[in-house]
C-alpha positions as CSV (number, residue, x, y, z in Angstrom):
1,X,0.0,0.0,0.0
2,X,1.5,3.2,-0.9
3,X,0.4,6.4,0.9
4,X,1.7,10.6,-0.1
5,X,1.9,12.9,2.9
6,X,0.4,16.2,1.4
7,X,2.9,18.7,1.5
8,X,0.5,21.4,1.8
9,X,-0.4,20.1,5.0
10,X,2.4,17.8,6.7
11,X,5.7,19.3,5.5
12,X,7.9,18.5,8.2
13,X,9.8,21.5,9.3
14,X,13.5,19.7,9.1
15,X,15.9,22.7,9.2
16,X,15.9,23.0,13.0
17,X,19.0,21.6,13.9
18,X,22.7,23.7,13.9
19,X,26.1,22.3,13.2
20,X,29.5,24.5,12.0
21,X,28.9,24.9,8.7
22,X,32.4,25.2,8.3
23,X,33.6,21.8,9.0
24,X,30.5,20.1,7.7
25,X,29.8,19.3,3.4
26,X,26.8,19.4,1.7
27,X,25.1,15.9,-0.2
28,X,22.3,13.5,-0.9
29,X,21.1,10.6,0.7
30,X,20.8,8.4,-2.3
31,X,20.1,4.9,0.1
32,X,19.3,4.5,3.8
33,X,20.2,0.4,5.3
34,X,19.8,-0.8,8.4
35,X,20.4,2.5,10.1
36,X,23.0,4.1,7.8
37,X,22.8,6.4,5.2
38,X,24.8,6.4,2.2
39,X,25.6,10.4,1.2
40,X,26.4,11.6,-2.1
41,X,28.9,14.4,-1.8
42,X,28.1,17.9,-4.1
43,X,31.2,18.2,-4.7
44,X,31.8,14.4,-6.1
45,X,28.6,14.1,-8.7
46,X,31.2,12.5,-11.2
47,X,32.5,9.8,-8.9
48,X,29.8,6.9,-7.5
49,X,31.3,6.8,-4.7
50,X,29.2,7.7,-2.1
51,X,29.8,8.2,2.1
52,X,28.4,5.9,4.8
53,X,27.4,8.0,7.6
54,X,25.3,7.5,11.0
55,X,22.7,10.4,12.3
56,X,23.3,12.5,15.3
57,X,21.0,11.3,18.1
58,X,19.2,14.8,18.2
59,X,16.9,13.9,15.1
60,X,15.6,11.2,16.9
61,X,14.9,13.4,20.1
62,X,13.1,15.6,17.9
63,X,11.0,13.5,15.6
64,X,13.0,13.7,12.5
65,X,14.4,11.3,10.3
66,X,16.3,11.2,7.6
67,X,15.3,9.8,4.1
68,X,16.4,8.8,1.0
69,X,16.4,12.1,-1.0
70,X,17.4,14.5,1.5
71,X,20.0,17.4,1.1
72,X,22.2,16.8,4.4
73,X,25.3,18.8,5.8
74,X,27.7,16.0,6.9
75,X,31.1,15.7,8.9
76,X,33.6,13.2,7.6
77,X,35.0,11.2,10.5
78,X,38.3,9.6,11.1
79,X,37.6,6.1,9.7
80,X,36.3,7.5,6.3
81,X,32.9,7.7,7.0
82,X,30.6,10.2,8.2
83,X,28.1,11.8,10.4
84,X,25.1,13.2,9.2
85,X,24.6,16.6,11.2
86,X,21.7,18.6,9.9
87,X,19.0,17.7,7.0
88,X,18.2,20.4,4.6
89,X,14.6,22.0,3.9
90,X,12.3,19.2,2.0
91,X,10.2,20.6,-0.5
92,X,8.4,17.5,-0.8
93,X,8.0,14.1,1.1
94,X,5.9,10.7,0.0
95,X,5.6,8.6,2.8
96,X,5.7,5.1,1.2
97,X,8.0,5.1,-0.7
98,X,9.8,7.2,2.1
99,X,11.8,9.7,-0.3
100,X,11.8,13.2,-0.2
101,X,12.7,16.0,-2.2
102,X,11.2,14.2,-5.1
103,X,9.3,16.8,-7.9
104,X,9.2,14.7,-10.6
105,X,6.6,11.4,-10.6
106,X,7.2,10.0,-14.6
107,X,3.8,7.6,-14.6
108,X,5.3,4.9,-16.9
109,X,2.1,3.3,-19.0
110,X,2.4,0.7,-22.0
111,X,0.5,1.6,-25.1
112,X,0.1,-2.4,-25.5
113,X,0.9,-5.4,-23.0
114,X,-0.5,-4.4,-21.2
115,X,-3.5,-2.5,-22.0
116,X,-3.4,0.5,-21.2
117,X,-5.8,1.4,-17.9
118,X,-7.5,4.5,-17.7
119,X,-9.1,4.1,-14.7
120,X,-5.8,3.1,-13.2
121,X,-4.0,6.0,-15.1
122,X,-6.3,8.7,-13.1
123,X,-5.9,7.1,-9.9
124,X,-2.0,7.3,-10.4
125,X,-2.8,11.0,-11.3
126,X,-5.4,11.8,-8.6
127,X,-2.0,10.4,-5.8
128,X,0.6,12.5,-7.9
129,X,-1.6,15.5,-7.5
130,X,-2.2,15.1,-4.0
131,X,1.4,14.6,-2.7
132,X,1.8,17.8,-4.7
133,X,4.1,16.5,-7.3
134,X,4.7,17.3,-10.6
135,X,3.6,14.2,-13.0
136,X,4.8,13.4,-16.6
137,X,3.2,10.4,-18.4
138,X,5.3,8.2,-20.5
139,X,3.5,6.1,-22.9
140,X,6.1,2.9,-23.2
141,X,6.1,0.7,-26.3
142,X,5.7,2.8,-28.8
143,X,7.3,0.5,-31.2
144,X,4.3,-1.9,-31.2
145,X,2.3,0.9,-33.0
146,X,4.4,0.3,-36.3
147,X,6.6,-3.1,-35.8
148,X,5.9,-4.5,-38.8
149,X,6.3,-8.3,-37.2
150,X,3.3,-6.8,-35.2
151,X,-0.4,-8.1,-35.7
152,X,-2.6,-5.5,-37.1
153,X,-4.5,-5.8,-34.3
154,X,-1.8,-4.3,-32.4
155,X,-0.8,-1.9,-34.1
156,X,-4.0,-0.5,-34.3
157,X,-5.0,-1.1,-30.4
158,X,-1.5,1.0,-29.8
159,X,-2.2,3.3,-32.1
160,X,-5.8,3.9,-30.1
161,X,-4.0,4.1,-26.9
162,X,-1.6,6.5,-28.0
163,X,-4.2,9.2,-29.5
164,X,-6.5,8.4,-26.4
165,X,-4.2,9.5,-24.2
166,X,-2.8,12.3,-26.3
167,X,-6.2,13.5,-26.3
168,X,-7.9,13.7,-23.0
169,X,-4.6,14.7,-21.1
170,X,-2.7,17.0,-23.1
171,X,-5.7,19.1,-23.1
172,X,-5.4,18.9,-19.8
173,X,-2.0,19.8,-19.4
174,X,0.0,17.2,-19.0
175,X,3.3,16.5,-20.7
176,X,3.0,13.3,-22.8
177,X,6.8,11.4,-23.8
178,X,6.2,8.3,-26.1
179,X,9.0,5.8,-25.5
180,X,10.7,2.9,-27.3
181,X,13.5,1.2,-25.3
182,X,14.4,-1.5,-28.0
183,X,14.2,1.2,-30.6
184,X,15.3,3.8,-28.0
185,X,12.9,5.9,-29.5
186,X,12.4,9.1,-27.2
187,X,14.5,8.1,-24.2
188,X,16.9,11.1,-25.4
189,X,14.0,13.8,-24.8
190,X,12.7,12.4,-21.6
191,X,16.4,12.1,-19.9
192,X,16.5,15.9,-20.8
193,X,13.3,16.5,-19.1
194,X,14.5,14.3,-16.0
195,X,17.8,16.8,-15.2
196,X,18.3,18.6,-12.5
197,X,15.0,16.4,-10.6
198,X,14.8,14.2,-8.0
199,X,12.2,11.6,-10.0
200,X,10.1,8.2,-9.3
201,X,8.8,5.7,-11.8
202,X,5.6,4.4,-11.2
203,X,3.3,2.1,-13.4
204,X,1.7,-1.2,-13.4
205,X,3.9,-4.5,-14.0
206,X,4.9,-5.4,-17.1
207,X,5.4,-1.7,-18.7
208,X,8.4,-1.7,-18.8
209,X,9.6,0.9,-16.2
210,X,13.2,-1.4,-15.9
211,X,13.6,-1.3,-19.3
212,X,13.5,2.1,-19.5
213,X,15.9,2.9,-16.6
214,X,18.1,0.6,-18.8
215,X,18.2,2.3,-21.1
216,X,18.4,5.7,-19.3
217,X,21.6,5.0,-17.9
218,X,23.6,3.1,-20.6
219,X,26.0,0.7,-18.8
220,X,23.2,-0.1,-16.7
221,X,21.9,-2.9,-18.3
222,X,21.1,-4.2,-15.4
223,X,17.6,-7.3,-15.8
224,X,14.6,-6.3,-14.2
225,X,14.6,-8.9,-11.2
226,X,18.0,-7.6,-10.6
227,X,17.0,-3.7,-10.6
228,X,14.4,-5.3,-8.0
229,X,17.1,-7.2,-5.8
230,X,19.0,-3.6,-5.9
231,X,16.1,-1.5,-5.1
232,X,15.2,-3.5,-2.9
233,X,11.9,-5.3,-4.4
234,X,13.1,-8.9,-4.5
235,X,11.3,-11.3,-3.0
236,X,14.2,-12.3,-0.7
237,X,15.8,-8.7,0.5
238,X,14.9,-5.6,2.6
239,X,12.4,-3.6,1.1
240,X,14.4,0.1,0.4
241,X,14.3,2.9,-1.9
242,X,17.8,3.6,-3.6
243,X,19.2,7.0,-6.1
244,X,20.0,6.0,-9.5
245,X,22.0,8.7,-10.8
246,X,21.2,8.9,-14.0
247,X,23.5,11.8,-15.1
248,X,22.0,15.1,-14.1
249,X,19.5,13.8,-12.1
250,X,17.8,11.0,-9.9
251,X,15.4,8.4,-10.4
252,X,13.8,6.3,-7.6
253,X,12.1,3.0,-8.3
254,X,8.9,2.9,-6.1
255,X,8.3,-0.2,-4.8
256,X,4.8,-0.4,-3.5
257,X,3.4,2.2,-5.6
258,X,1.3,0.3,-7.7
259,X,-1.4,-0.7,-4.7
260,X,-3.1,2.8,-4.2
261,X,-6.0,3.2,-1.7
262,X,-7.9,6.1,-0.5
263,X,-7.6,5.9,3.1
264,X,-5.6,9.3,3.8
265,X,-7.8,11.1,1.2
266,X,-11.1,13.3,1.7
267,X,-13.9,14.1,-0.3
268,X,-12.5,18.1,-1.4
269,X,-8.7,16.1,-1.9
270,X,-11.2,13.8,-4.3
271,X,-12.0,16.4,-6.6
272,X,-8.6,18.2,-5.9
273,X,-6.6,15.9,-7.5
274,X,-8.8,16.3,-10.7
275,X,-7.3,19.1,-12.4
276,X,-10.1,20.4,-14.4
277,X,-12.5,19.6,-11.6
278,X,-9.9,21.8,-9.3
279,X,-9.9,25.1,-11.8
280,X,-14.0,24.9,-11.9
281,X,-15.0,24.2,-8.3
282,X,-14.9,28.2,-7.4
283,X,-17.8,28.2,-10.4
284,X,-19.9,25.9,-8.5
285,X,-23.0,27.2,-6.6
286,X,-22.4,25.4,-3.3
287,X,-19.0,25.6,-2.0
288,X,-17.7,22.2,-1.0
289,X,-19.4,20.9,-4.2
290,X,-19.4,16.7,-4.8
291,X,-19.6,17.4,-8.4
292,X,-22.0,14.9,-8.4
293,X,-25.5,15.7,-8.6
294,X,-25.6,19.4,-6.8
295,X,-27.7,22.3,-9.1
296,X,-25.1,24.6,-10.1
297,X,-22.2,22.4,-10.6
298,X,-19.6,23.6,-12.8
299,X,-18.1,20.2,-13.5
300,X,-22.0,18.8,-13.9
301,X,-22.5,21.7,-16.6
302,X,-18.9,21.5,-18.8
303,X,-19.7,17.8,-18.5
304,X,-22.9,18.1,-20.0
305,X,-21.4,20.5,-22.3
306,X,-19.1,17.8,-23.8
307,X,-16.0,20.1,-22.4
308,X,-15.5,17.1,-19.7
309,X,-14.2,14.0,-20.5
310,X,-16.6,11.7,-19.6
311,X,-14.1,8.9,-18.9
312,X,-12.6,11.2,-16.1
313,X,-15.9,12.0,-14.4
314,X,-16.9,8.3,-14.3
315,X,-13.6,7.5,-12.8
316,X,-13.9,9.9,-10.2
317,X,-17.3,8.9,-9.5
318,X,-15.9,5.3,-9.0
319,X,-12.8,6.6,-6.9
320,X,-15.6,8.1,-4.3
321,X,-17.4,5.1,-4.1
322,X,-14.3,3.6,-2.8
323,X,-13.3,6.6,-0.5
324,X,-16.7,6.3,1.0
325,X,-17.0,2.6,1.0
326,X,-13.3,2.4,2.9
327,X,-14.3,5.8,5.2
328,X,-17.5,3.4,6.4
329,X,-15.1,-0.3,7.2
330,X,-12.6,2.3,9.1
């Protein structure tokens, strides 16, 4: 089960410790293992080499810890390793995965094997939108659209996928890469857009989200239960979130991510995380609006008005069916 913390509402305020900035150095926790964290320094991007440091006690005392993600100051100790001393401001913080700092969610969906999920895509949306995050949809696959070895069938179910989605969300807003990582079609524009971002990959199964990471980082090449076993998402090792750097950037693998429920979500986050439902709520006649069957609805009347996908309207009527159905069993 994967949960956001909302970082308009549960920001932790992390900058509240001190140290001599003078003897201390600035990096990233890119992994956090049974109670060290492995530090990053700024000033040593180039090298993969990375610092393993223990926290000072005083986090614990007041409530803080450290997670994969953050900007730390640290102090190098005698036997080569470190102490991590004071954690930076977070901007952002997901709860489970625990990572923070992360502004980038890249919502990895095939065009074809498997289908491509609507319903499924939204919910990943209405999450994304909640923890505040910036999302980017990758449409993998894109090669089945027009392999020639391909069925027509295919080719022409890709093809719908691909212009459905093009459709309804870039209206919307939403940046839209198409991918290919055995043609390694697009990866090029999409490893631009993921510099200077801390980003996770998130998708169904089967979509190809280690394939891309592959062939993101050449020299990788890593197979996909073995990107698990390092990530931490083998059956047989310690469930963790690790960095990849990927040159100019991060990416974090979310294990988890792909069970979502509602239970830390209300009715007004609901209709928040709906982006055109979000601009015309103000419009609506009764604040707090449901967008369901209220006179004076906004959403109601653009729906009506064929300037609402339906699609998204029946899938946030479904999505508050299950906020209300789980609200009643806790």
């Amino acid at each position: 089960m994967s949960k956001t913390s909302n970082p308009r509402k549960h920001l932790q305020k992390n900058n509240e410790t001190t140290t001599d900035s003078s003897a201390s150095l600035q990096g990233v926790i890119v992994k956090a293992l049974s109670g060290y964290y492995y530090v990053q320094p700024q000033h040593d991007r180039i090298s993969s080499s990375t610092v393993q440091c223990r926290a000072r006690g005083v986090f614990k005392n007041r409530g803080l810890t450290p997670l994969v993600g953050d900007d730390v100051l640290y102090v190098p100790t005698e036997n080569g390793e470190g102490t991590v001393v004071e954690l930076l401001p977070r901007h952002s913080e997901l709860i489970r995965p625990a990572v923070a700092n992360v502004d980038l969610a890249i919502l990895v969906f095939s065009v074809h094997e498997p289908a491509l999920n609507l319903q499924l895509l939204d919910k990943f949306l209405l999450h994304i939108e909640h923890a505040g995050i910036q999302p980017v949809l990758c449409l993998s696959k894109q090669d089945l659209s027009h392999d020639p070895n391909s069925k027509e069938s295919l080719q022409e179910e890709a093809l719908k996928s691909i212009e459905e989605v093009t459709r309804i969300y870039s209206n919307l807003g939403y940046e839209i890469y198409g991918t290919s990582s055995v043609e390694h079609e697009g990866i090029s524009p999409l490893h631009e857009r993921l510099k200077g971002h801390v980003s996770v990959f998130a998708g169904q199964s089967g979509v190809g989200k280690s394939s891309l990471l592959n062939a993101l980082v050449p020299g990788l090449t890593l197979e996909t239960n073995e990107i698990s076993n390092r990530l931490g998402r083998g059956k047989h090792t310690t469930r963790h979130v690790e960095l990849i750097d990927i040159g100019g950037g991060y990416v974090a693998d979310t294990p988890g991510f792909s069970q979502l429920d509602f239970t830390e979500l209300g009715i007004s986050d609901l209709a928040y995380g709906f982006i055109e439902m979000r601009e015309l709520a103000p419009e609506c006649k009764f604040r707090g609006c449901s967008h369901v069957q209220e006179p004076g609805c906004a959403v109601l009347e653009q729906l009506a008005a064929g300037k609402i996908e339906a699609s998204r309207h029946e899938h946030y009527i479904t999505f508050l069916a299950e906020l209300k159905d789980q609200k009643r069993r806790y």
